[in-house]
C-alpha positions as CSV (number, residue, x, y, z in Angstrom):
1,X,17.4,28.1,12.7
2,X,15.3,30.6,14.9
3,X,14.1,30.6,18.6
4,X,10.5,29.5,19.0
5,X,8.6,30.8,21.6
6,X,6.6,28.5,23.7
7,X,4.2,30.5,25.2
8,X,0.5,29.8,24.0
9,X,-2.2,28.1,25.9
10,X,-2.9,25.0,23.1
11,X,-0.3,22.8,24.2
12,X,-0.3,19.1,23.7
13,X,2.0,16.2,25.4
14,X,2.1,15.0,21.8
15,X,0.9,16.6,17.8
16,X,0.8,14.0,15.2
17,X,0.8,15.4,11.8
18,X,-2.0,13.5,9.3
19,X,-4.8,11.5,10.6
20,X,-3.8,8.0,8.1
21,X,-4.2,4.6,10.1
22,X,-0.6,5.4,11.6
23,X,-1.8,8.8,13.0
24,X,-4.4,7.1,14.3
25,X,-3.0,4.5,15.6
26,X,-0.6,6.5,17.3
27,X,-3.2,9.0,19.1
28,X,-5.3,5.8,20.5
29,X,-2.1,4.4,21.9
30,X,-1.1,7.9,23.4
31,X,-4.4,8.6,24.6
32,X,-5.5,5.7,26.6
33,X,-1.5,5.8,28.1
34,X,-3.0,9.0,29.7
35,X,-1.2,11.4,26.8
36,X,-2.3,14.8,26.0
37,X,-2.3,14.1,22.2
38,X,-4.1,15.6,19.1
39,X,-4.4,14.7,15.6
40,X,-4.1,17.4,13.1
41,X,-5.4,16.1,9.4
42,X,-5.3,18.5,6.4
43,X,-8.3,16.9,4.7
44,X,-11.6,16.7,5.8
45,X,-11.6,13.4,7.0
46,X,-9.2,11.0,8.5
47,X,-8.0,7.6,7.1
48,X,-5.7,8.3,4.9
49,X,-5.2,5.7,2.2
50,X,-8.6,3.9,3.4
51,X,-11.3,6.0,2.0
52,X,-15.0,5.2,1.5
53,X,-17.1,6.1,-1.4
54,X,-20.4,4.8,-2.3
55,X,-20.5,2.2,-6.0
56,X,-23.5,0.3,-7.0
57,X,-25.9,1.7,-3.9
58,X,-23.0,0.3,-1.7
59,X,-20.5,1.7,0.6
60,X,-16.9,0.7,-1.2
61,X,-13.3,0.9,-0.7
62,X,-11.9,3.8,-2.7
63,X,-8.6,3.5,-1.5
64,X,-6.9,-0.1,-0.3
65,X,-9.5,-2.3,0.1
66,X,-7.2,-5.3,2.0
67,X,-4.3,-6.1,3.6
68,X,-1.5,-8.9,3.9
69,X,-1.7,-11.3,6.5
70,X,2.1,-11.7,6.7
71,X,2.3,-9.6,10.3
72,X,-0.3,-10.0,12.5
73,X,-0.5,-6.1,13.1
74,X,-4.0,-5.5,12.0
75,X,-5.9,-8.5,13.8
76,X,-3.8,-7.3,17.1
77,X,-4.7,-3.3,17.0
78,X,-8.1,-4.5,16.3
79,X,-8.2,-7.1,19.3
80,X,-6.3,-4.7,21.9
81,X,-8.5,-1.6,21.1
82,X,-11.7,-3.9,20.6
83,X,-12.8,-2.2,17.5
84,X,-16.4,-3.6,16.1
85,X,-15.4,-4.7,12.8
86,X,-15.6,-8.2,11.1
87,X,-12.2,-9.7,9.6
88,X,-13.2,-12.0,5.9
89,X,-11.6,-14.0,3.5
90,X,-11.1,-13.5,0.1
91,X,-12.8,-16.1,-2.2
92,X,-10.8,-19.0,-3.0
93,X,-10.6,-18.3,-7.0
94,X,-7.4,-16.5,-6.8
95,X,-5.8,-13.9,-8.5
96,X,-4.3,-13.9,-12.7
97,X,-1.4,-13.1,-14.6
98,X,-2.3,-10.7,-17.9
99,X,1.1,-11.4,-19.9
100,X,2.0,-11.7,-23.7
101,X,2.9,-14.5,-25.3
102,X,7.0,-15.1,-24.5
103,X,7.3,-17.4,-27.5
104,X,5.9,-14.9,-30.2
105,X,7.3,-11.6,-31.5
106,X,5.5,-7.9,-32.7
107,X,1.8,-8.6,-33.8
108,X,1.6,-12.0,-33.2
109,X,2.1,-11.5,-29.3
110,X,-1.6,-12.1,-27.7
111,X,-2.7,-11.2,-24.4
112,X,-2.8,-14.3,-22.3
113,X,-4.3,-14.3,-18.9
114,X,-3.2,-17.7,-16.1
115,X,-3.4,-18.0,-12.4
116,X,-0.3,-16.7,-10.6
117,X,1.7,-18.9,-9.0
118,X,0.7,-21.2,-6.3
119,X,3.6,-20.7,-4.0
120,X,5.3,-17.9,-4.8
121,X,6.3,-15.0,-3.0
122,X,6.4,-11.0,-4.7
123,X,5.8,-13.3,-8.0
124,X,9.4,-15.4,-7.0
125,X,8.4,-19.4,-7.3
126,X,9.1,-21.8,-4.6
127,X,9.5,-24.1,-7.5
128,X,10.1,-23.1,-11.1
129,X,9.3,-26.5,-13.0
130,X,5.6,-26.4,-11.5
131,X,3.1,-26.4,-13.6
132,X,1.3,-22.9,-13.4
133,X,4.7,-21.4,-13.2
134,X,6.1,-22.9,-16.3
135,X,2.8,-21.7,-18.2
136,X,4.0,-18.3,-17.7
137,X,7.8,-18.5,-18.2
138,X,8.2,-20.7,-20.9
139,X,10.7,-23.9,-21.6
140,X,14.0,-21.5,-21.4
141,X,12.6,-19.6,-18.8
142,X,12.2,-22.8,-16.2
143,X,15.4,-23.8,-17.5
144,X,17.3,-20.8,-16.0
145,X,15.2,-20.6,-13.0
146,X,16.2,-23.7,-12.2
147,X,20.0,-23.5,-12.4
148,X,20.2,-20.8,-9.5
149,X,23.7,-20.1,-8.6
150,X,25.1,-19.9,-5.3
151,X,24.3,-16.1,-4.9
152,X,27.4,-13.8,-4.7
153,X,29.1,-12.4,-1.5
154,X,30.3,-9.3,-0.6
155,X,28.8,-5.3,-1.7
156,X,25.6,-4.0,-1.9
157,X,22.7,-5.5,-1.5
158,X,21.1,-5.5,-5.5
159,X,17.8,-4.3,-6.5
160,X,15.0,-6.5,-6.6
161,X,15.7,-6.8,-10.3
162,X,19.0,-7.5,-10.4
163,X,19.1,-9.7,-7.6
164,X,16.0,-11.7,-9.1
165,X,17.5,-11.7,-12.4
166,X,21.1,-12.9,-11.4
167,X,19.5,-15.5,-9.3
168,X,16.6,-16.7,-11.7
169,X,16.8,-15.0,-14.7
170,X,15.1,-12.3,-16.6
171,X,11.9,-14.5,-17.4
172,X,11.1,-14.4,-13.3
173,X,12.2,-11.0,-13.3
174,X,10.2,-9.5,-16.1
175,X,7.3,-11.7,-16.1
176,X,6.9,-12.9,-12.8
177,X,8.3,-10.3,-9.8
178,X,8.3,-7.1,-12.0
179,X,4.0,-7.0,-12.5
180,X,3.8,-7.9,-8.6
181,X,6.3,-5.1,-7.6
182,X,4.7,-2.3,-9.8
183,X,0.8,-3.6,-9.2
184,X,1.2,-4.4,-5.2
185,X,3.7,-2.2,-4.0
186,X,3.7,1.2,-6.7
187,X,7.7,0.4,-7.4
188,X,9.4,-1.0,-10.0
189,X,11.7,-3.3,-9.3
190,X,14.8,-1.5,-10.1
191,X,13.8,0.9,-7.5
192,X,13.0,-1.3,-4.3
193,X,15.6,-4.3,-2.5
194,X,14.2,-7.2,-1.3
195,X,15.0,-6.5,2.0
196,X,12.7,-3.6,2.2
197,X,9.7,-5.3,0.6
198,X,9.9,-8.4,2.3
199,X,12.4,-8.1,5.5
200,X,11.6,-12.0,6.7
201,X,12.2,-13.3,3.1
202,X,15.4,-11.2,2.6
203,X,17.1,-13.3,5.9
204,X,15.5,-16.4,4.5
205,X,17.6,-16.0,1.3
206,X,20.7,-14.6,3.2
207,X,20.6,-18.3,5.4
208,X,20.0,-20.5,2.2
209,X,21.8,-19.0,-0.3
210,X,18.7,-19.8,-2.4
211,X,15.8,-17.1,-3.5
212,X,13.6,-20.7,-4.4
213,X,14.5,-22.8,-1.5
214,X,13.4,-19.3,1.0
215,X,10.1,-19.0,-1.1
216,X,9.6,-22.7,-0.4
217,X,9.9,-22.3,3.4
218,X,7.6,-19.5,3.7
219,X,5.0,-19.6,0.8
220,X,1.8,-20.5,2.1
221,X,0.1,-23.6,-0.1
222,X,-3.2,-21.3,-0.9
223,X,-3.8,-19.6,-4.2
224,X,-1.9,-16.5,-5.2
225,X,-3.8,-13.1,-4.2
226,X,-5.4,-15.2,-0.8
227,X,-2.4,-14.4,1.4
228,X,-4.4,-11.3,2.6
229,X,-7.7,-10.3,4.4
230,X,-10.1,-7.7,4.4
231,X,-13.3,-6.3,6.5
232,X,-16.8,-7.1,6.1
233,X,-18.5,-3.8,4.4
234,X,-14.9,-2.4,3.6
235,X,-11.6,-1.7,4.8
236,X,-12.8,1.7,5.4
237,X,-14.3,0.6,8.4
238,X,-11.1,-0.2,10.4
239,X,-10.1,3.8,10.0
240,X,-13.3,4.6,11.1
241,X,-13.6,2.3,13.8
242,X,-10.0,3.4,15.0
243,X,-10.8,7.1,14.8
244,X,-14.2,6.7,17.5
245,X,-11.5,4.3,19.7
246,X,-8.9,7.3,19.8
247,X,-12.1,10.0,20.4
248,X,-13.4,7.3,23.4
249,X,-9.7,6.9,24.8
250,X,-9.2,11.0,24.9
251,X,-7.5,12.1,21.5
252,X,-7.9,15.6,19.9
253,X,-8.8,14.9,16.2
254,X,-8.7,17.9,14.1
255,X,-9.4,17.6,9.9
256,X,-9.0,20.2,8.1
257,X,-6.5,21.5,10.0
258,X,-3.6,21.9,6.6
259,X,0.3,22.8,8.8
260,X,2.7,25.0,7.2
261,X,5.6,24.5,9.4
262,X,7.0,22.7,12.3
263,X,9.6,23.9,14.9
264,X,11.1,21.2,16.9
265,X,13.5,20.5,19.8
266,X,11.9,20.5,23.3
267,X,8.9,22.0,22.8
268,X,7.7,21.8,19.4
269,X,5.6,24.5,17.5
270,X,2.9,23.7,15.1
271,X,1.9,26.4,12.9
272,X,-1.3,26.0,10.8
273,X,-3.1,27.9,8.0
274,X,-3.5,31.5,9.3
275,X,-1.2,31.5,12.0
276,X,-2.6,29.5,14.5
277,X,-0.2,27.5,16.8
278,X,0.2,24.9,18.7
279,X,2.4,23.4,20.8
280,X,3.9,20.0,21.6
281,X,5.8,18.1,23.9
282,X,6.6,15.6,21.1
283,X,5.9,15.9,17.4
284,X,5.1,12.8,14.8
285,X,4.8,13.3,11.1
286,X,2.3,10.4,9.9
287,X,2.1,12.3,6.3
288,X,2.4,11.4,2.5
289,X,6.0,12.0,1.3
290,X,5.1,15.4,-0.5
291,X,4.1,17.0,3.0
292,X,6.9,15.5,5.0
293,X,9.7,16.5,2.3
294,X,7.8,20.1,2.9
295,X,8.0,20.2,6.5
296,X,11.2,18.4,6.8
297,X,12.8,20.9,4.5
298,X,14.1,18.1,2.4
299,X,14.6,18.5,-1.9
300,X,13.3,15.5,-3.5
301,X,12.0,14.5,-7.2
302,X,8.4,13.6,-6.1
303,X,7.2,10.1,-7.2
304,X,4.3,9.2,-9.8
305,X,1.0,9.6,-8.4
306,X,-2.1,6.7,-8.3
307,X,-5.1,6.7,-9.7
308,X,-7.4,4.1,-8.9
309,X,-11.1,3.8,-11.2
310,X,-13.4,1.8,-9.5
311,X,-16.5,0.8,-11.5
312,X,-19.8,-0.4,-11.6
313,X,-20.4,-2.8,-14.4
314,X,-23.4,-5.0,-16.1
315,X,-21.4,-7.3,-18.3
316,X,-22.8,-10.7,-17.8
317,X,-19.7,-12.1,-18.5
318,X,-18.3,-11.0,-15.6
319,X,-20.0,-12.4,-13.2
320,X,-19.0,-15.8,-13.9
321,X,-15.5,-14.3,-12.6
322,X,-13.0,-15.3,-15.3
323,X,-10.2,-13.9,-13.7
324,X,-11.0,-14.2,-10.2
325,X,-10.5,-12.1,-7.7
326,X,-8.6,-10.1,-10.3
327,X,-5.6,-9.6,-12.6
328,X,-2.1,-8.6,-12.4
329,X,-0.4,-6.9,-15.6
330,X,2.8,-8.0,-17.0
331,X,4.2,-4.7,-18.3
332,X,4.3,-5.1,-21.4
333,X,0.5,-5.6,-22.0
334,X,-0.7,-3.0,-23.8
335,X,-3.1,-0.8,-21.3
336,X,-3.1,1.6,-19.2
337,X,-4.3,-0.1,-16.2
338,X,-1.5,-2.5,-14.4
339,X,-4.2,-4.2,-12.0
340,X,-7.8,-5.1,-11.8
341,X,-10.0,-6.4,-8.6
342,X,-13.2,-7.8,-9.4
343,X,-15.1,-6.8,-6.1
344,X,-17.6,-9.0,-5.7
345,X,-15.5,-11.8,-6.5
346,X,-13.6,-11.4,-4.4
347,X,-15.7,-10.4,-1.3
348,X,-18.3,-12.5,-0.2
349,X,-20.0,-9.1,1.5
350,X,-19.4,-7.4,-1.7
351,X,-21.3,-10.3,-3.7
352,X,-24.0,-10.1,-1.5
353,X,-25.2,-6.5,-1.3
354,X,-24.7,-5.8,-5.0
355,X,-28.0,-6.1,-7.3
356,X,-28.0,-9.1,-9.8
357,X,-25.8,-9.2,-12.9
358,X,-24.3,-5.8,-11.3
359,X,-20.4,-6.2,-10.6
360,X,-17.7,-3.9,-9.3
361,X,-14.8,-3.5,-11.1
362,X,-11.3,-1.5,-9.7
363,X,-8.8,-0.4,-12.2
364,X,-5.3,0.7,-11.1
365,X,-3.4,3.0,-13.5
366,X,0.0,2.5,-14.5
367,X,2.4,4.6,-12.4
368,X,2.0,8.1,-13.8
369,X,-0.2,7.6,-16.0
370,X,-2.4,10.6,-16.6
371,X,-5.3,9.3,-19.0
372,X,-6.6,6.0,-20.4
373,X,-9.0,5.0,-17.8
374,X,-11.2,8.2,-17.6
375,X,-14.2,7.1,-20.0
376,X,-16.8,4.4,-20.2
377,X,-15.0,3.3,-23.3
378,X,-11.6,3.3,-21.9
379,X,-12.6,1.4,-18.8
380,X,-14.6,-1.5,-21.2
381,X,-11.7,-1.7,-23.4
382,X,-9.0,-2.2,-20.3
383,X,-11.7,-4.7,-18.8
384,X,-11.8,-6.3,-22.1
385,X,-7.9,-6.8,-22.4
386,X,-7.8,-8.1,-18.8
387,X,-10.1,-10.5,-18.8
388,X,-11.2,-11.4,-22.5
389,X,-15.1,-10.7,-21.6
390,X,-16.1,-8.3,-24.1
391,X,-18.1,-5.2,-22.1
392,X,-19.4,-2.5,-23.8
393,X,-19.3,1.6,-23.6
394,X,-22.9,1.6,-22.3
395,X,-22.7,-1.5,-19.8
396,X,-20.1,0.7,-17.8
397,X,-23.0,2.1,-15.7
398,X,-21.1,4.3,-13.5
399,X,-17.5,5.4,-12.9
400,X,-15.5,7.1,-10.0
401,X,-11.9,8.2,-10.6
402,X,-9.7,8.5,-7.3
403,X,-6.0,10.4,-7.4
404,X,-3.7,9.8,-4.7
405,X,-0.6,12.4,-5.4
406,X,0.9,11.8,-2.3
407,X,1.1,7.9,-2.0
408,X,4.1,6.3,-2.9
409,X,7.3,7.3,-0.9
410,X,10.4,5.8,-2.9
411,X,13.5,4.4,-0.6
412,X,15.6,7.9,-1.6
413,X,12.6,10.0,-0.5
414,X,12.6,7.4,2.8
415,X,16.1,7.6,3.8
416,X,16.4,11.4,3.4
417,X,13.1,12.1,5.6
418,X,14.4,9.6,8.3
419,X,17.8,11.3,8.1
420,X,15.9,15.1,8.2
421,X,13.7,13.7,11.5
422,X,16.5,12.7,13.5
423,X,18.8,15.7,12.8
424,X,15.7,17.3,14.3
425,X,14.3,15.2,16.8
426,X,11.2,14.5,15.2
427,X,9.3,10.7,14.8
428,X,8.0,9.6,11.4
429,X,5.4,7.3,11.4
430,X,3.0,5.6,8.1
431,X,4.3,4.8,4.7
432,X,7.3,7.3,4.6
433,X,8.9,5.2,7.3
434,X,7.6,1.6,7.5
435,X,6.8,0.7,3.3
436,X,4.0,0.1,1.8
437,X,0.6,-1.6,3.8
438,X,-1.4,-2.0,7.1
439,X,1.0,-5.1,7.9
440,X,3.8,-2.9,8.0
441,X,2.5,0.6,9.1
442,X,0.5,-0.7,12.1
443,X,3.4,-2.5,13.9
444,X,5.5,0.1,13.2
445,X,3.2,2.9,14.3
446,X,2.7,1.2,17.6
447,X,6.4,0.6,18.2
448,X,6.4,4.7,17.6
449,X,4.1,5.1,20.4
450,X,5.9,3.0,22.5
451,X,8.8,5.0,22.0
452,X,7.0,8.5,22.8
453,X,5.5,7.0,25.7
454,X,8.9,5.7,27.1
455,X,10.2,9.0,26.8
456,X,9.8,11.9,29.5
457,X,7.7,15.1,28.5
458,X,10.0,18.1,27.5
459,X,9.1,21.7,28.4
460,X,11.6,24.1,27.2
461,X,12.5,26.3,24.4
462,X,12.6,24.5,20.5
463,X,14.5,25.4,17.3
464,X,13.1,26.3,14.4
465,X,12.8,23.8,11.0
466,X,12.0,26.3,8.3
């Protein structure tokens, strides 16, 4: 590590790196604490994973479009900083299951499509004999469910899949939890533990000994895929509603402002594209995984990217909703896409401003795939697998195809950035520390603040990263 020097007259109480909901977050807090604090966004606009784009004649969500209700994070920010957007339900229809036949082998395995689960929880049932469960998993499949052994003590916590699977058989596992781990949250469940994905279920199972019986205690009684909210117009909206709040409260917000390296210690340097510096009292890195591995200095296999189509679509058949809100896709469904969300079913606002017999459709790619959804044809003959309404080439009116490279941070990637900030003194903030979703990056961001604002502002000499 080299000296950095801190003379230079940008200085800043506090630089957060990436402008996402987190960043954001972060700079309002600071700001209206009486902070010094600037944004500094590679892209040319802030928001991260919440990006607008216009379908149909309407403004849409090109990135995530809601978020889960299971913290009360969002509704809180929004209340404390008083930002002007309206909060909506989803429609009451519900969200599928696209799964093959578990009774039939090769050819004779159709694509079936059922309402998820009542009362379940990352696709694990509170009860495993109900009825819309038991569609899905089959006569052998309830019957292992239902004999759950006392779990075992002592080690590791498992996987997801392998705790899931010792505790309620591969049927849940592959049918049920595996779709809703790689759909919802980008993993598979070999790669994620239950603790991470679902902290308050994790010390629900740990008191009861029983994955069923802490479902059951926490489920709510509404349909699968309700358990979340959105905003009226889009969940754009909060990002850009959050980004005025941090201007109004005294926040710096510079886009497309790319860094190439961080010193840190005491007074941390910032060095952008062509040389520029700045400096900071306290630094925050609020980026995708890729950046933060490159800043942090970390070595780290980078994870699949997303690619998310989102549609607009004249298929009368659609508009009666079939699947609902949308679908979830068992894996071993053959296509390319391992969710759809059927906008204006979904969204009442979305229903609304849409022309007549016009629907929007969002396909999400399977992780790394690289092809499949990028035609007319390919998106009619994924929506026709999904939800058995046949749509032709030509009633695919219009198509826009979103990559997100830099979305999904996997636990290893986690745990060596955390490891690589603290060595350094440096605070991570958005999906490479909290998981996936607003209900989880929000809270945390805002505990972050707290933290920098309990903390004194430094003034000496720094250390150099890389």
């Amino acid at each position: 590590m080299t000296a950095a020097s801190s003379v230079g007259a940008d200085r800043h109480d506090i630089v957060v790196i990436g402008g996402g909901i987190a960043g954001l977050t972060i700079a309002w807090e600071a700001a209206r604490a009486g902070r010094d604090v600037v944004v500094l966004e590679s892209s040319a606009a802030t928001g991260g994973m919440l990006r607008r784009g216009v379908v149909a004649g309407i403004e849409a969500d090109l990135g995530a479009e809601s978020f889960a209700t299971r913290t009360s994070g969002v509704v809180d920010l929004v209340a404390d900083a008083r930002l002007p957007v309206q909060f909506v339900e989803p429609r009451p229809a519900g969200a599928h299951l696209a799964y093959r036949e578990p009774w039939a082998f090769g050819a004779l395995r159709r694509t079936r499509r059922a309402p998820l689960p009542r009362r379940a929880l990352i696709g694990i049932p509170a009860d495993p004999a109900a009825p819309d469960v038991a569609r899905i998993l089959g006569r052998d499949g309830v019957r292992r469910a239902l004999a759950e052994p006392a779990p075992a003590h002592g080690g590791d916590e498992p996987s997801l899949a392998d705790l899931v699977t010792a505790q309620l058989g591969e049927a849940v596992a592959t049918r049920l939890v595996e779709p809703l781990c790689r759909s919802v949250y980008s993993h598979d469940a070999a790669s994620v533990r239950l603790s991470a994905l679902h902290p308050t279920l994790w010390a629900e199972y740990v008191a009861r000994g029983s994955l069923t019986a802490a479902v059951d205690a926490l489920a709510p009684a509404a349909r699968a895929g309700s358990a979340v909210r959105g905003v009226e117009g889009g969940l754009w909206r909060l990002a850009a509603e959050l980004h005025a709040a941090a201007l109004r409260a005294g926040a710096v917000i510079r886009t497309s402002a790319p860094v190439v390296s961080v010193s840190t210690g005491v007074d941390g340097v910032i060095v952008l594209q062509g040389g520029e510096t700045v400096h900071a009292g306290q630094v925050v890195i609020a980026t995708g995984p890729s950046a933060a591995v490159r800043l942090l200095d970390v070595e780290v296999a980078p994870a699949a990217p997303v690619r998310l189509t989102v549609a607009e679509i004249t298929a009368h058949g659609l508009t009666r909703a079939p699947v609902g809100s949308g679908v979830i896709v068992a894996p071993d469904v053959p296509t390319p896409a391992k969710a759809l969300t059927h906008v204006d079913a979904k969204w009442e606002w979305a229903a609304a401003a849409l022309p007549p017999g016009t629907s929007v459709v969002r396909l999400s790619a399977r992780d790394g795939d690289v092809g499949g959804l990028d035609t007319p044809a390919d998106i009619a003959r994924a929506i026709r697998v999904l939800t058995g309404v046949h749509v032709a080439p030509a009633e695919v009116r219009a198509h826009t195809r979103v990559d997100w490279p830099d979305a999904v941070c996997t636990p290893t990637t986690r745990a060596l950035l955390a490891g690589a900030a603290q060595r350094h003194g440096i605070h991570l903030a958005g999906a490479i520390a909290a998981g996936t979703g607003l209900a989880s990056v929000i809270p945390h961001a805002r505990r972050v603040a707290a933290d920098l604002l309990s903390q004194p502002i430094p003034h000496e000499g720094a250390r150099h990263v890389r």
